[in-house]
N, C-alpha and C positions, 0 to 999 in steps of 0.2 A: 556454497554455490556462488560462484563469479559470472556477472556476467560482462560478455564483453558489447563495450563502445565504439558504435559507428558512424562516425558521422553527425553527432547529434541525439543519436539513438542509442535503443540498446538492444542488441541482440537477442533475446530470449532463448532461441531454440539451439543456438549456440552455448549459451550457458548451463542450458540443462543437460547437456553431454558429459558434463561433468560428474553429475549425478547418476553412477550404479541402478540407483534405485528406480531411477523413471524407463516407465512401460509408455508407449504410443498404441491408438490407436489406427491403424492405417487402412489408404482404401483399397479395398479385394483386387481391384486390378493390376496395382502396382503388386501386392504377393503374389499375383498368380505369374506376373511378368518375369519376376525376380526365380521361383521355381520352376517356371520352362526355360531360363537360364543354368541354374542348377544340374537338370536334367542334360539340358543340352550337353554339358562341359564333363560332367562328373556321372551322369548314368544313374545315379541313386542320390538319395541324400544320406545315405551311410557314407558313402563313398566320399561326398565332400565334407562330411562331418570327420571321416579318419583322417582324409588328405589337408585339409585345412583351418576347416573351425574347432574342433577339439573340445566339445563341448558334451555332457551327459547323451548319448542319442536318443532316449525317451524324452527328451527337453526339446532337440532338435524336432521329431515329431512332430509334438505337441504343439509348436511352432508353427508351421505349414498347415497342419490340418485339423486344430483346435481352436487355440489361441484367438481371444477376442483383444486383447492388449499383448508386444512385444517391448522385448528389452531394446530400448535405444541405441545403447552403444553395443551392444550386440550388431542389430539390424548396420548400423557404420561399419563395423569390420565385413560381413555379408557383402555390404555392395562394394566393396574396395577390390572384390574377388572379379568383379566384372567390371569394373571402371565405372562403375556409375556414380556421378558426381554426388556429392552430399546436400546440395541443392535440393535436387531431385526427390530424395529421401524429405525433406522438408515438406515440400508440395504435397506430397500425398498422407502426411498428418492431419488427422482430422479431430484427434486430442490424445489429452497427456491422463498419468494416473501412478501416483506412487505403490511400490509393493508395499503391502498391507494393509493398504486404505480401505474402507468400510464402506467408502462411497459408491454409490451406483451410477455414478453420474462424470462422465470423462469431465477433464479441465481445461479449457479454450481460451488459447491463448495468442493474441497476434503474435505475427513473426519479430518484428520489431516496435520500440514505443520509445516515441519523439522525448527528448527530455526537454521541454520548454515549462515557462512560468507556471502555467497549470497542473503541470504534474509535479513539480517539485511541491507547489505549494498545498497538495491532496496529501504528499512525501509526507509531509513534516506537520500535516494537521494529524497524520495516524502516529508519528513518533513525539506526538506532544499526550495525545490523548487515546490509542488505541493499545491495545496487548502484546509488547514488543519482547517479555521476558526481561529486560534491562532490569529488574528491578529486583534481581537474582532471584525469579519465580523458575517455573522450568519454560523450555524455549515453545511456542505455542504452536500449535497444532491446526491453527486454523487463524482465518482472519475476524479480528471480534475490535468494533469500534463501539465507545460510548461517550455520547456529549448529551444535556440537557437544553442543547438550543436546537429546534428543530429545522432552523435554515441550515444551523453545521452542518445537522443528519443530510441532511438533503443536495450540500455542497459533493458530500462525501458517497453520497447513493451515486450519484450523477457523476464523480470520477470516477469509480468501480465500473459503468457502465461505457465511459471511453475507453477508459485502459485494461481493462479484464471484462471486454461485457461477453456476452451469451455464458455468463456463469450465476449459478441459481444461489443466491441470498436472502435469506429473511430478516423481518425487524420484530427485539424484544421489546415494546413499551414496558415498561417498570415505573409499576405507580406505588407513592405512598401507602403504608399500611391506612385501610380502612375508609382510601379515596374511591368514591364510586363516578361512573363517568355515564355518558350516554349510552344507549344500544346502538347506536351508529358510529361510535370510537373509532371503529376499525374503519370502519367506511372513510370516516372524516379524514383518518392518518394517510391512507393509502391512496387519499386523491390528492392531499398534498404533496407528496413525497413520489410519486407517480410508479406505485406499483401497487400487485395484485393485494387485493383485500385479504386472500387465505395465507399472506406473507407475513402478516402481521399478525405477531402473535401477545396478546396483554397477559400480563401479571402482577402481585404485586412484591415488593422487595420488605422487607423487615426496619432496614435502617431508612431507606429515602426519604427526604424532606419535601422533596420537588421530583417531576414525573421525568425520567430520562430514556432514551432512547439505545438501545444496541444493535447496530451492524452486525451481522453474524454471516460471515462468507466462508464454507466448511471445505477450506481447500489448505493442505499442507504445502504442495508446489507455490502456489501463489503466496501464505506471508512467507516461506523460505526464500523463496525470489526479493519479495519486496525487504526484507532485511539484510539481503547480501548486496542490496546498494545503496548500503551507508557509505562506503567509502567514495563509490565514485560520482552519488550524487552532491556528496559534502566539497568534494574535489571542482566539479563543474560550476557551483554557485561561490566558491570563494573564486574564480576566475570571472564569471559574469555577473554582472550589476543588477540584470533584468532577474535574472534566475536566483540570485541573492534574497530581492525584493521578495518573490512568490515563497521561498522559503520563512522568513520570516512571517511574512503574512498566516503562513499555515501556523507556526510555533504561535503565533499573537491568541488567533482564533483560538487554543486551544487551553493555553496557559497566559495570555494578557489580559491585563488590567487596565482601565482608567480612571483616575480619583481627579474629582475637581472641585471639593467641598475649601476647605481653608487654605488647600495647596493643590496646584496641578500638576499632576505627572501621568507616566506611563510605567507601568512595572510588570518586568516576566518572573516570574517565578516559577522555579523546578527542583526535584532534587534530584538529577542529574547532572551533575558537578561536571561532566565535559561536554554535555549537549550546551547547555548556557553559555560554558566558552567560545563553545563553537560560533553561537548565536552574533554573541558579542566580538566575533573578528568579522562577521559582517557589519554587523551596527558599523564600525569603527571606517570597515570600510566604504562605506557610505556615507562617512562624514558626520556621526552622531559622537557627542560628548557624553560619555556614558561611563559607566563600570560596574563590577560586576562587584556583590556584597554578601556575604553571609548573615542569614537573617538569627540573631540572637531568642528573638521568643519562639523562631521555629527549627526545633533543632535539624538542622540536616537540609536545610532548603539553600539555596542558592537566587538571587534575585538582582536584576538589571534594572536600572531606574535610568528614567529619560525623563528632563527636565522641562518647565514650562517655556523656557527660551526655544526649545526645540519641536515644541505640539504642533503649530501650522509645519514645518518642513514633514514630519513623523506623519500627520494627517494627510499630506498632501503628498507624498511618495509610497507611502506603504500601509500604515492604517490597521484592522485588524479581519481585514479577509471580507470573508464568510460572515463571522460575525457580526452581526447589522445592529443589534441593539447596543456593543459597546463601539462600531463605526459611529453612532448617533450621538453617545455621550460624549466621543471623543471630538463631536464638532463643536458640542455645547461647552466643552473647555475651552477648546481654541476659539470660542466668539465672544467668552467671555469676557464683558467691560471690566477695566484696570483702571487704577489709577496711574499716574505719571511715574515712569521708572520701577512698576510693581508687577515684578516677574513668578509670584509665587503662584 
C-alpha cells in the first residue's frame, strides 16, 4: 500500500485505492444519489451492470440494496460513469474496513496527515519498539505497542489519538508472575494515560521482570498504512533537519541508552542492521561524530555510540523524547564535574 505525498502530507484515502481489499462505508444519501443516476441513464441496474460495469449481478444487487460496507475501487469506476469527481466520493466516507476482518467496528481515518516532528517521532517510537514483522515474524494484523515506561505509553496513546483518533484501542498491563497490585490498578492506569477504565485490561506474563504496558489498536488498514511509509517518511527526514530530530528522538525513546558511571556516552542499540544505518545518516547529518559497531558479546546487535564530547550538543538538540527518566540521567551526565581536559 503507497501512500501518496502532498504537500507536507499524506494522502490516505488516496492510498487505499490501491488496495482491492478495502470496503467504505458510505452515507445513504450519496447511494441513493448515485442510483437515481443509474436509473436515470440506464433504466435498471442490470442494464448498467451488462452495459458497463461487468461485474457478478447478484453482487451489483447486493450493492445498492444490502450492503453496509462497498468496494472502494469499485464505487471509483461507478462514479466515473457520471462524472462525478472522486473528491466527492471521499466526502461521503464515513469509514473504511478490509474484507475478512472480524471487526465490528469500521476504521476512521482522516483524509490527510501533516508529516511534521510529532508524527515522525510516534513513526519511529512504534518501529523501534512496536510489532512491525521486520523481525521475519509474519507481517501483523493489527497495531500492538509495548514499552515499560508508562510516560512512552502515554506519548504513544496521545499520537494514536491525533493521527488515527475515533478508533477504539485497549491497554494490556503485564505484570510480573506473582505481583499483586491495588484494587484500583485499573482506575490508577486509566487516569494517567486518560482513558476508559474498562480499556484496561491486567494480566500477568510468565517471564516479566518489571510491569509493562501494551498498546493494542485492532486494525489491519491502519499498521498496513503506517508500514508502507517507511520509505517516504525515511525520505522526508534525511531532507529535513527538524524532522530528522523527531525521528531520532522516537528511535532514542525506544532503544537509547545513557551510561554515565566511569564513562559517558549515549548508545542505540538494534538488531536491525539497516534501521541503525539509517539512524546513523542522520546522526551524521546533524553533525554528530559517531559510528556504527557490531556488538561482539551480543551476537547480531548492531550499536551507535555518541561520545562525552558530544552529550550537551545531543542533550540540547534531540535528547531522548518521551522518555523523561533517561532525559534526566542524560542531564546528570552532561552537568557532570570533570576534571581539566577529562572528556570520559
Amino acid at each position: 500500500m503507497r501512500a501518496k505525498e502532498i504537500k507536507n502530507s499524506i494522502d490516505l484515502f488516496d492510498s487505499l485505492l490501491e488496495n482491492k481489499s478495502i470496503y467504505v462505508e458510505l452515507k445513504t444519501e450519496f447511494i441513493s444519489n448515485v442510483r437515481g443516476l443509474i436509473f436515470d441513464k440506464y433504466k435498471t441496474l442490470k442494464n448498467f451492470n451488462s452495459l458497463f460495469l461487468g461485474i457478478d449481478y447478484p453482487n451489483l444487487k447486493h450493492e445498492f440494496n444490502q450492503a453496509n460496507y462497498h468496494n472502494f475501487v469499485r464505487w471509483l469506476k461507478i462514479i466515473k460513469d457520471f462524472e462525478i469527481d472522486r473528491e466527492e466520493l471521499f466526502e461521503n466516507v464515513k469509514g473504511f474496513r478490509v474484507s475478512g476482518s472480524h471487526s465490528r467496528n469500521s476504521v476512521f481515518l482522516n483524509r490527510n496527515i501533516k508529516i511534521d516532528e510529532k508524527f515522525v517521532e510516534g513513526y519511529a517510537l512504534y518501529i523501534a519498539e512496536g510489532d512491525t514483522g521486520l523481525s521475519g515474524k509474519a507481517i501483523p494484523k493489527k497495531l500492538r505497542f509495548t514499552n515499560a515506561n508508562i510516560e512512552v505509553i502515554k506519548f504513544f496513546i496521545d499520537w494514536i489519538k491525533i493521527f488515527f483518533p475515533d478508533n477504539y484501542f485497549y491497554l494490556n498491563v503485564i505484570l510480573p508472575p506473582n505481583l499483586s497490585v491495588e484494587n484500583n490498578f485499573s482506575e490508577i492506569i486509566s487516569k494517567k494515560l486518560g482513558i476508559e477504565i474498562g480499556d484496561v485490561k491486567i494480566k500477568h506474563g510468565k517471564y516479566n521482570k518489571k510491569i509493562k504496558y501494551k498498546v493494542c489498536l485492532g486494525s489491519a488498514i491502519i499498521i498496513d498504512l503506517l508500514l508502507s511509509l517507511d520509505k517516504l517518511v525515511k525520505g522526508l527526514c534525511a531532507k529535513d533537519k527538524s524532522l530528522a530530530v523527531g525521528y531520532i528522538k522516537g528511535i532514542m525513546a525506544g532503544e537509547g541508552t545513557v551510561y554515565f558511571n566511569k564513562s559517558r556516552y549515549v548508545r542505540i542499540e538494534m538488531k536491525n542492521e539497516k534501521e541503525i544505518k539509517y539512524v546513523y545518516s542522520l546522526l551524521k547529518r546533524l553533525k554528530y561524530d559517531c559510528k556504527v559497531s557490531f556488538r561482539k558479546e551480543r551476537l547480531g546487535m548492531c550499536s551507535i555510540f555518541i561520545g562525552a564530547k558530544q552529550l550537551e550538543k545531543f542533550y540540547n538538540e534531540i535528547g531522548f523524547g518521551s522518555e523523561n527518566e533517561r532525559n534526566e540521567l542524560l542531564k546528570l551526565a552532561v552537568e557532570k564535574q570533570l576534571k581539566v581536559n577529562q572528556y570520559i
